[in-house]
C-alpha positions as CSV (number, residue, x, y, z in Angstrom):
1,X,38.3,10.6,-26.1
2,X,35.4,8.7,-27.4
3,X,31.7,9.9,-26.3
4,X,30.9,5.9,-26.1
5,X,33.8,5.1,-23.8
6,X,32.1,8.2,-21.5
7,X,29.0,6.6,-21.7
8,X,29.7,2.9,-20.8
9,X,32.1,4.5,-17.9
10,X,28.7,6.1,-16.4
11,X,26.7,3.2,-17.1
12,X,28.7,1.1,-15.4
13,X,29.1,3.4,-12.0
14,X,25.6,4.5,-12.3
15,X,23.0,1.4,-13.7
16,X,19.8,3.2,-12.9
17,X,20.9,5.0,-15.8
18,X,19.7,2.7,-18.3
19,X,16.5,3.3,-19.7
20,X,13.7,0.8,-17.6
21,X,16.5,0.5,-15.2
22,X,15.6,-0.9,-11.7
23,X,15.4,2.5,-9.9
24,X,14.5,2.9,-6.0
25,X,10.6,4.0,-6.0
26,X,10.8,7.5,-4.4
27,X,8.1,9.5,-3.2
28,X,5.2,10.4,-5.6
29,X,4.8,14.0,-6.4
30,X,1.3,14.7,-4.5
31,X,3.3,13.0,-1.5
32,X,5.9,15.6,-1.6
33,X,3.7,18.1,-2.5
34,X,1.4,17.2,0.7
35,X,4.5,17.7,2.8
36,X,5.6,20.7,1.5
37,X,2.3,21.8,2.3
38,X,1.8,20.4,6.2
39,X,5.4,22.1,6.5
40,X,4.6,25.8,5.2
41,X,1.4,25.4,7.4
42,X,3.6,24.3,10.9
43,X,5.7,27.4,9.9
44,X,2.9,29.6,9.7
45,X,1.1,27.8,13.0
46,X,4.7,28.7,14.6
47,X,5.2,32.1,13.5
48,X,1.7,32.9,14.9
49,X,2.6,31.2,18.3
50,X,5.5,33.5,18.7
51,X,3.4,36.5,17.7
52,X,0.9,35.8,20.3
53,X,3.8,35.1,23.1
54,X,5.3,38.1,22.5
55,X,1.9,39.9,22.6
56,X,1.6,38.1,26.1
57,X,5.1,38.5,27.2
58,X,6.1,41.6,25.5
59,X,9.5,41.9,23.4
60,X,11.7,38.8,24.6
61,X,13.5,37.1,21.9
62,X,12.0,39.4,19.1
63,X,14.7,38.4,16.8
64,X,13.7,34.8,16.9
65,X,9.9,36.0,16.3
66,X,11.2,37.7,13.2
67,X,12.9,34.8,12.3
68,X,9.9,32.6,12.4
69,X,8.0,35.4,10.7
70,X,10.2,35.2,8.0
71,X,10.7,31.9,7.2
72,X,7.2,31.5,7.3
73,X,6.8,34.4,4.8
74,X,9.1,32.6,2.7
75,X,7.6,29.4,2.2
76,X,4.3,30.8,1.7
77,X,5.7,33.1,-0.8
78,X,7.3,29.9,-2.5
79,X,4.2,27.7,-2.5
80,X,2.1,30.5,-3.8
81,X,4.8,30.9,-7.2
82,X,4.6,27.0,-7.2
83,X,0.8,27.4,-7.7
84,X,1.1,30.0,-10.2
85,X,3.6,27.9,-12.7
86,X,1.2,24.8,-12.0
87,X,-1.5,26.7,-13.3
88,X,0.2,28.4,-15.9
89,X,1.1,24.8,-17.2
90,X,-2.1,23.4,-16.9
91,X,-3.3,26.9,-18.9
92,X,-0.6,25.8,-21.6
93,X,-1.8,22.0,-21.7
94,X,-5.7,23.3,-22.2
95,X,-4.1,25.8,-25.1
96,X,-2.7,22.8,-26.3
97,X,-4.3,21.5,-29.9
98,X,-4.4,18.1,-30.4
């Protein structure tokens, strides 16, 4: 099999392929990054509500505060290692000798 026959058989089920090809505009990468942001922060804004209710309440549903605990932990955890590869690339870019 021919690696030009593979091609044109992609190029014809996919278009957007094509280099300059009409492609659906998607959303820019400071608006994803502002999500990702607004949801780590409603994580952590929920994981303290359930932290202060079951201060209040005492321990009902202390699994499901873990929970939220956790997943908060988690996207904090990712957006801070997100940060640190941003900055080491913009530390790489500045090395960078033109």
């Amino acid at each position: 099999m021919r690696i030009d026959s593979v091609v044109a058989e992609s190029l014809r089920q996919d278009p957007s392929l094509v280099k300059g090809g009409a492609q659906a505009p998607g959303p820019s990468f400071g608006e994803q990054l502002k999500a990702k942001l607004l949801e780590a922060d409603q994580l952590q804004q929920e994981a303290d509500k359930a932290m202060m209710d079951g201060a209040a309440k005492g321990a009902v549903n202390i699994h499901e505060t873990m929970i939220k605990l956790e997943e908060a932990d988690i996207s904090l955890r990712m957006l801070v290692k997100f940060r640190n590869k941003a900055l080491e690339a913009y530390h790489e870019v500045m090395r960078m000798q033109f």
